[in-house]
N, CA, C and O of each residue as an XYZ file, in Angstrom:
424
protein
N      24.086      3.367     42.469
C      24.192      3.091     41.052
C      23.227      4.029     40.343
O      22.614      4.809     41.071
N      23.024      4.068     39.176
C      22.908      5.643     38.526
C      23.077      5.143     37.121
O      23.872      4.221     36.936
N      22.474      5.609     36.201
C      21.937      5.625     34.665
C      21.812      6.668     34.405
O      21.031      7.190     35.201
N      22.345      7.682     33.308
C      22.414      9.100     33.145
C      22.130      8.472     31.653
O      22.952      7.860     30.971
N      20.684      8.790     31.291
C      20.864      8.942     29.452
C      20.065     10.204     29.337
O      19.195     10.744     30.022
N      21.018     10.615     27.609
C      21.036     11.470     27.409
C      20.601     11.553     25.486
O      21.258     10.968     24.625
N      19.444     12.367     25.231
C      18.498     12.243     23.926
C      17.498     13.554     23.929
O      17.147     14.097     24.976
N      17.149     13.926     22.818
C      16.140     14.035     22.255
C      14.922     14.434     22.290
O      14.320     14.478     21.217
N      14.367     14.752     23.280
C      12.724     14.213     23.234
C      12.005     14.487     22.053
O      12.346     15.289     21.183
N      10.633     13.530     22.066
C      10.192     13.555     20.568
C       8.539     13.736     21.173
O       8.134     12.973     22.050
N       7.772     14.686     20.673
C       6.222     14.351     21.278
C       5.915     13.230     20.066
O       6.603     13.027     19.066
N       4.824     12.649     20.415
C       4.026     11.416     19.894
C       2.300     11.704     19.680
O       1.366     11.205     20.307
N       2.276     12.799     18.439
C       0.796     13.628     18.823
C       0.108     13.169     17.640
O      -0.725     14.004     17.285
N       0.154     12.038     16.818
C      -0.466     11.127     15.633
C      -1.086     10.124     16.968
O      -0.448      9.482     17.802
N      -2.281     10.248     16.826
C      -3.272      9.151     17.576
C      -2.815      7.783     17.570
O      -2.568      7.171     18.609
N      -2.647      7.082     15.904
C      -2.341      5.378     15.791
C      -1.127      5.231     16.728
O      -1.135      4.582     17.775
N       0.097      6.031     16.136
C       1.517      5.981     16.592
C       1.531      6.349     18.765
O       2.374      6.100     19.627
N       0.443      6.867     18.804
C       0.231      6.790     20.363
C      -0.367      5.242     20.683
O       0.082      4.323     21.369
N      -1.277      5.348     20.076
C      -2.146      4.065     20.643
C      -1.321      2.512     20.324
O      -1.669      1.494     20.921
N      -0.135      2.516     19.248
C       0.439      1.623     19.289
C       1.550      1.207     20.140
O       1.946      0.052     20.296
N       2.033      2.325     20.703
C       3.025      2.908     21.686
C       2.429      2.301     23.115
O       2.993      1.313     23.585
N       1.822      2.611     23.485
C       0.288      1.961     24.705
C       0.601      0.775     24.658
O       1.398      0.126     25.335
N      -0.163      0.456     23.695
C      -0.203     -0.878     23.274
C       1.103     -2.114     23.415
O       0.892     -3.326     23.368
N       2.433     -1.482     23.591
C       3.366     -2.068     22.948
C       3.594     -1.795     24.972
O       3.732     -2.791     25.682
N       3.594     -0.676     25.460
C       4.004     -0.901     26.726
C       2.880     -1.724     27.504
O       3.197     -2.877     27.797
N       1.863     -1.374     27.803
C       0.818     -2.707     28.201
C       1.847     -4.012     28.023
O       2.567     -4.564     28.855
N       1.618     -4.296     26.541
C       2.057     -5.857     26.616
C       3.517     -6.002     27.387
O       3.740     -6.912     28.186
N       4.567     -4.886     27.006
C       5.512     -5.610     27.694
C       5.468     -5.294     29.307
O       6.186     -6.033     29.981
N       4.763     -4.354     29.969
C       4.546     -4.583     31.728
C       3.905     -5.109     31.927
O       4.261     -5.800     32.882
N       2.431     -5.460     31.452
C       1.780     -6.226     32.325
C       1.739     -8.105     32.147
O       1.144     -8.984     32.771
N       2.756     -8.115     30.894
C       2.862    -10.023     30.708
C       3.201    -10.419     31.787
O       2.593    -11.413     32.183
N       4.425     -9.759     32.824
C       4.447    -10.536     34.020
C       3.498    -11.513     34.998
O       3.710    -12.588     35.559
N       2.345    -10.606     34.925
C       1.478    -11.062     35.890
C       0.808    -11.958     35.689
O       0.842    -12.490     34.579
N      -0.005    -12.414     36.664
C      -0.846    -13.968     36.479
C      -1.916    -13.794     35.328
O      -2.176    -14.500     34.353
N      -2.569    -12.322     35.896
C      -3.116    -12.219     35.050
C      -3.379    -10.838     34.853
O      -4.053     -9.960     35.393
N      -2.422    -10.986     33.660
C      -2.580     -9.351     33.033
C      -3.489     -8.772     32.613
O      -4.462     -9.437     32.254
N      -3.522     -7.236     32.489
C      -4.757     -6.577     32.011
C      -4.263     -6.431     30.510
O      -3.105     -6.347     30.100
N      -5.102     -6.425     30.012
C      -5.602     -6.648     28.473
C      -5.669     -5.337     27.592
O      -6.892     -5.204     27.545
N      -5.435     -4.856     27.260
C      -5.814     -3.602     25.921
C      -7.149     -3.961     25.136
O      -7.287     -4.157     23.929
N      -7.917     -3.985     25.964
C      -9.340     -4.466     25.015
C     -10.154     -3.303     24.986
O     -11.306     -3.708     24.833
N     -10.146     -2.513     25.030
C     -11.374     -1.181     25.489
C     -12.347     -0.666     24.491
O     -12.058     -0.737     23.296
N     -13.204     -0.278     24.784
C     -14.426     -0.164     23.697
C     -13.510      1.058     22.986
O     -12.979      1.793     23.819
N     -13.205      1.437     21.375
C     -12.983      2.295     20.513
C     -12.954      3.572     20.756
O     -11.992      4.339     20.710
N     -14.392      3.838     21.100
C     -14.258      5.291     21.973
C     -14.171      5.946     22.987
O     -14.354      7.155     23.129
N     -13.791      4.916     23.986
C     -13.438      5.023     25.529
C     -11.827      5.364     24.863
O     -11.246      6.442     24.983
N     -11.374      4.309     24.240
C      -9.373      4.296     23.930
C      -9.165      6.265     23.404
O      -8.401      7.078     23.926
N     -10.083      6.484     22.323
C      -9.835      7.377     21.106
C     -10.308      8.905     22.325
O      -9.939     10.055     22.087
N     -11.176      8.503     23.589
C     -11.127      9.972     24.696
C      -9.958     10.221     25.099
O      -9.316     11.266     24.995
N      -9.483      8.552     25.894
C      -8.868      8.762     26.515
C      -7.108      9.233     25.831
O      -6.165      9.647     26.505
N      -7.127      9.078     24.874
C      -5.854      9.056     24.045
C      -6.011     10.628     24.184
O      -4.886     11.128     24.220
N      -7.059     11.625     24.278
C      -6.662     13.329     24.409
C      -6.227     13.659     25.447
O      -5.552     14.687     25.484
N      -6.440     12.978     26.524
C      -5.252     13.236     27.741
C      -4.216     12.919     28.146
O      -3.764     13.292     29.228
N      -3.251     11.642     26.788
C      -2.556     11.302     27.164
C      -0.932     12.072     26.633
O      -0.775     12.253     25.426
N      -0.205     12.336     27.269
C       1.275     13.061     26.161
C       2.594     11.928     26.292
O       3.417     11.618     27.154
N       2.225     11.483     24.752
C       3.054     10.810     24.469
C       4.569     11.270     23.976
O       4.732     12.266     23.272
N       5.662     10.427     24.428
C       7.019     11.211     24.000
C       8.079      9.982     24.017
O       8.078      9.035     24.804
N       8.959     10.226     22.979
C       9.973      9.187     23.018
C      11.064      9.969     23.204
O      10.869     11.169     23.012
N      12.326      9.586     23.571
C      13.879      9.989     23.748
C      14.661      9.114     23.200
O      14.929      8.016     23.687
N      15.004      9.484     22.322
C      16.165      7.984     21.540
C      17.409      8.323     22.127
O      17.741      9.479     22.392
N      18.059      7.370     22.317
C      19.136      7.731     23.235
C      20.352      8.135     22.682
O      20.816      7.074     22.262
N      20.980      8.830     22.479
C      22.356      9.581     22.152
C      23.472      8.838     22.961
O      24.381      8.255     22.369
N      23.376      8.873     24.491
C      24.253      8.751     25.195
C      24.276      8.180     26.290
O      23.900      9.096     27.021
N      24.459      7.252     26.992
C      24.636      6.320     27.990
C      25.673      6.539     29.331
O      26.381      5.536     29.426
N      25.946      7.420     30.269
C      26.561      7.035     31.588
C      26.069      6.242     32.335
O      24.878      6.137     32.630
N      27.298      5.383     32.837
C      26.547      4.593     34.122
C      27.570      5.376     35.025
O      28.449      6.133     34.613
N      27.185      4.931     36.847
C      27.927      5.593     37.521
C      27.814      4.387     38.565
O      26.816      3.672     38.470
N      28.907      4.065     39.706
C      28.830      2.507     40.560
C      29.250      3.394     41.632
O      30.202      4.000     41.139
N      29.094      3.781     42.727
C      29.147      4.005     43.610
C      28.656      2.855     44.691
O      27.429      2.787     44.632
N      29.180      1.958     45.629
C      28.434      1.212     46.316
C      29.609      1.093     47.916
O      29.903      0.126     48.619
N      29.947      2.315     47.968
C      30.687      1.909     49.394
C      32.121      1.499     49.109
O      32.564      0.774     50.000
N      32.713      1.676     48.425
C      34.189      1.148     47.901
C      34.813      1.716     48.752
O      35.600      1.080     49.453
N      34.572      3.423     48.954
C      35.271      4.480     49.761
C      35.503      4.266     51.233
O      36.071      5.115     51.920
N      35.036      3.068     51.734
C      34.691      3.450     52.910
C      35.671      1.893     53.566
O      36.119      0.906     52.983
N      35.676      2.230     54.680
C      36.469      1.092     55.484
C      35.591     -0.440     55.469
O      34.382     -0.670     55.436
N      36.839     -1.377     55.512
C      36.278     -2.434     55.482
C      34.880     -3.170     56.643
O      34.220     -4.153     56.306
N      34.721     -2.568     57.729
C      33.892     -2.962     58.614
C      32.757     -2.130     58.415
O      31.648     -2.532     58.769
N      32.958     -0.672     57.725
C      31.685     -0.241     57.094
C      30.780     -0.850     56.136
O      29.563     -0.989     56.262
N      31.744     -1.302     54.865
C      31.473     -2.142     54.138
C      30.732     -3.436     54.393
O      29.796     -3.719     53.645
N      31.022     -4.136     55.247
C      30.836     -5.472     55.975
C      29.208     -5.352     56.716
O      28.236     -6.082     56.910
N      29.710     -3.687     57.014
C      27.984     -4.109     57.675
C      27.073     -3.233     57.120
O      26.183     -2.889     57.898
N      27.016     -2.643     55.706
C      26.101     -2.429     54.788
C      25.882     -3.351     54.263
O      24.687     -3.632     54.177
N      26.819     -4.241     53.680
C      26.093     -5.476     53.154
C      25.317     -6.676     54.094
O      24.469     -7.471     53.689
N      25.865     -6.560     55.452
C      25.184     -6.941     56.250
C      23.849     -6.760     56.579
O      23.193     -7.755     56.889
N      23.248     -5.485     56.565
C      22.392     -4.777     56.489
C      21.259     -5.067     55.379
O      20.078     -4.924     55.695
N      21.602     -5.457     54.136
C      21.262     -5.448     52.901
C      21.147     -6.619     52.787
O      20.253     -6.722     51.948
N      21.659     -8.274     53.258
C      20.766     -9.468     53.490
C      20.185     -9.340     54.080
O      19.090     -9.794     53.750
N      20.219     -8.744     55.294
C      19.249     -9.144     56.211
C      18.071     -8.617     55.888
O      17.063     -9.165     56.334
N      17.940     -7.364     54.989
C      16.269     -7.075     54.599
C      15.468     -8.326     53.853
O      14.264     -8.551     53.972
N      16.522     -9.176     52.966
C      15.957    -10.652     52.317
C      14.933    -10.285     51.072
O      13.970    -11.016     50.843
N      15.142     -9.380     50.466
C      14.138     -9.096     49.222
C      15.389     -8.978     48.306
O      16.519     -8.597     48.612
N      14.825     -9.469     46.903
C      16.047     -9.353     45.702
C      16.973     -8.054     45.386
O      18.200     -8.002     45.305
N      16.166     -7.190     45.259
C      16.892     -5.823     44.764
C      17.970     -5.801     46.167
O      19.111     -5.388     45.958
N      17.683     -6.146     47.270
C      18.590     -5.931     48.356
C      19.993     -7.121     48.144
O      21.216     -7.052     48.019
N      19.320     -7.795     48.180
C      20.115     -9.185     47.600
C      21.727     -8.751     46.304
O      22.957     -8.779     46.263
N      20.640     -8.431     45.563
C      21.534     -7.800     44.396
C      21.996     -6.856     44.670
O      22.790     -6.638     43.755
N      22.061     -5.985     45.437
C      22.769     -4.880     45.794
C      24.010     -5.189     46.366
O      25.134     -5.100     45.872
N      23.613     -5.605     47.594
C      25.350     -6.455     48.542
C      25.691     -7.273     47.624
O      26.828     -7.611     47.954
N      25.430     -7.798     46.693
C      26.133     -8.769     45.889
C      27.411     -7.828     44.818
O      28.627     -8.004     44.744
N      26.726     -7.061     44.270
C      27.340     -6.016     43.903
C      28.666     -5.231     44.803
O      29.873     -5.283     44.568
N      27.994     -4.568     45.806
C      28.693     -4.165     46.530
C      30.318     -5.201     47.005
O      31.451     -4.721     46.973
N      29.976     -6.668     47.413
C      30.765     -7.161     47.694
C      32.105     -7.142     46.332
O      33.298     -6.948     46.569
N      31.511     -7.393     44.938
C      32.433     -7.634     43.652
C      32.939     -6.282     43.541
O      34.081     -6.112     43.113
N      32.115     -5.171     43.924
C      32.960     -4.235     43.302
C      34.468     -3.797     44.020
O      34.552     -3.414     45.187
N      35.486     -3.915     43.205
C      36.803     -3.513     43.600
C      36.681     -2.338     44.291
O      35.789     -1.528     44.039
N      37.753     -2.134     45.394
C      37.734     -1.477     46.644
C      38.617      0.014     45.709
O      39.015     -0.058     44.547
N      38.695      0.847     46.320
C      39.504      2.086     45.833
C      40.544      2.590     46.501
O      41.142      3.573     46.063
């Protein structure tokens, strides 16, 4: 499976518009955790470290997806990739043969 986007790039070289950008990814990766790390940093530790950082956005224009998951292939191939793919027992694997099994054959 495969995500092809296609945009833009934009640098992000205004300090606030970086540091809010940070800011905005922090909160949304690290809420997962028990206990997340914080954006608290002393002013001029943030305002150094912000000169090494290169900020950039891509607004997206264009969206391919692509599904490839074994369709091509014979049914006992099939059978034992997904076989293969419970038996590792972690989600992304999980979700994969799950996939694999729905997707229509070719």
């Amino acid at each position: 499976m495969a995500v092809h986007a296609y945009g833009s790039p934009r640098l992000i070289e205004e300090d606030g518009e970086l540091e809010a950008l940070l800011r905005r990814m922090v909160g949304e990766f690290e809420s997962g955790f028990e206990q997340p790390w914080r954006f608290d940093l002393p002013e001029a530790y943030t305002a150094g470290m912000l000169r090494g950082i290169v900020g950039f956005e891509i607004p997206i224009r264009r969206l391919e997806g692509k599904l490839k998951l074994g369709q091509n292939r014979a049914g006992a191939d099939l059978a034992s990739a997904v076989a293969g793919l419970r038996a590792v027992g972690d989600s992304a694997s999980q979700a994969v043969a799950a996939l694999m099994e729905a997707a229509p054959l070719r």
